[in-house]
Each structure stands twice: as C-alpha cells, then as structure tokens.
C-alpha positions in Angstrom: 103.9 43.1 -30.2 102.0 45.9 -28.2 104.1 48.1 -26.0 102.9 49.0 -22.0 103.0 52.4 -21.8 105.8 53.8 -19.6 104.6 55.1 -16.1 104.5 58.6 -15.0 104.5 60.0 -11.1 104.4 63.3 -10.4 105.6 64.8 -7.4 102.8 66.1 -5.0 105.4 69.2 -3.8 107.8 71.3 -5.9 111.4 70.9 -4.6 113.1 73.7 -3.8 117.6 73.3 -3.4 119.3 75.2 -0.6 123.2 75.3 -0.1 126.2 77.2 0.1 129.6 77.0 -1.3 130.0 74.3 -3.5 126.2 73.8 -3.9 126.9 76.5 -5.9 128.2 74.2 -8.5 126.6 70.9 -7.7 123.0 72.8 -7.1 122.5 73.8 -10.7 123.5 70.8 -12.2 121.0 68.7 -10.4 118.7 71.3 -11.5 119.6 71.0 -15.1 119.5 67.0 -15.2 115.8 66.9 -13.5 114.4 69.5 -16.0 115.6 67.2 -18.4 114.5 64.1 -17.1 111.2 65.9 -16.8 110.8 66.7 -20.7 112.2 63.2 -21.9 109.0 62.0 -22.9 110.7 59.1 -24.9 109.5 55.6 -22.7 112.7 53.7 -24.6 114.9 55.9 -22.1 112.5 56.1 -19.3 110.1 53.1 -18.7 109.3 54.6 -15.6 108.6 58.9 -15.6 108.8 60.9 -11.8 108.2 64.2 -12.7 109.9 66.4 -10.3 108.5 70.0 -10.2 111.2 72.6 -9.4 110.3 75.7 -7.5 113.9 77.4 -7.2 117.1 76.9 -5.4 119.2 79.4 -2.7 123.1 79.5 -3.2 124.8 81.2 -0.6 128.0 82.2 -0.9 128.0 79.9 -4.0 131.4 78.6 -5.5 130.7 78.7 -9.2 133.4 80.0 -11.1 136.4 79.3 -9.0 138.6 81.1 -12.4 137.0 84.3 -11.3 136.1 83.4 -7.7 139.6 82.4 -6.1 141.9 85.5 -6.5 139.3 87.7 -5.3 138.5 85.9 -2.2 142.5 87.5 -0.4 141.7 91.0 -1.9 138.2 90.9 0.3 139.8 89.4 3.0 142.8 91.5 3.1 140.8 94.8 2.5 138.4 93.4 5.8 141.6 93.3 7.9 141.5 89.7 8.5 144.7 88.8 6.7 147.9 91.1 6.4 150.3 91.7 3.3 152.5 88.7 3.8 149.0 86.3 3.7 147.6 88.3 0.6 151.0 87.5 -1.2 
C-alpha cells in the first residue's frame, strides 16, 4: 500500500510573541512546542506540517519563577515607598 506524503505549509511571516506577566510563563512554552512541531518530520504524527518560523518574543515584566519572583516583589515595593512596614509584613 503506497503512503501520500504528509503536507507541509510554511508560514510566509516569522511570528514574533509579545506579553507581560504571565506571558512570561505561557510565552516560552508556546515557543518550545512550535519549535518542536517544526522539527517533527515523522508524517505518522503529523499528516499535515505548518511550519511556523519564530523570530523572538518580548516579556515584560515576565512572571517566570514565581519561587524567586514573589518575596521580592514587597521588598521593591516597600523600598519605593508604596507600601509601609505593616504591608511588607
């Protein structure tokens, strides 16, 4: 039995993510799962192939490691003066 080749599209533009916060997580996860839909070559996992060129992505103030991230975020505000001791605490 012959096999149809699987059918590959390619993106005309590269894509290019923008967000903030919690884009910071999300962002480079989306990233990571269209790289690698883009190198699965194997047409019994993908019939049909749209290769999605990436360009880059911009994460402001990006929430990645909320371990690290979330005690530091009442030091910087209490050291700006926009909360007081009892806030910090």
């Amino acid at each position: 039995e012959e096999k149809e080749q699987g059918t590959r599209y390619k993106l005309k533009r590269p894509l290019v993510f923008s967000g903030e916060s919690h884009a910071g997580h999300y962002i480079p996860s989306m990233m990571d799962f269209i790289l690698t839909r883009n190198d699965d070559e194997d047409e019994n996992t993908q019939p049909e192939v749209i290769m999605t060129p990436l360009m880059g992505a911009m994460i402001g103030n990006g929430w990645m490691d909320p371990y690290s991230q979330y005690g530091a975020e009442q030091s910087v505000a209490y050291d700006k003066g926009i909360i007081d001791s009892a806030q910090k605490a």
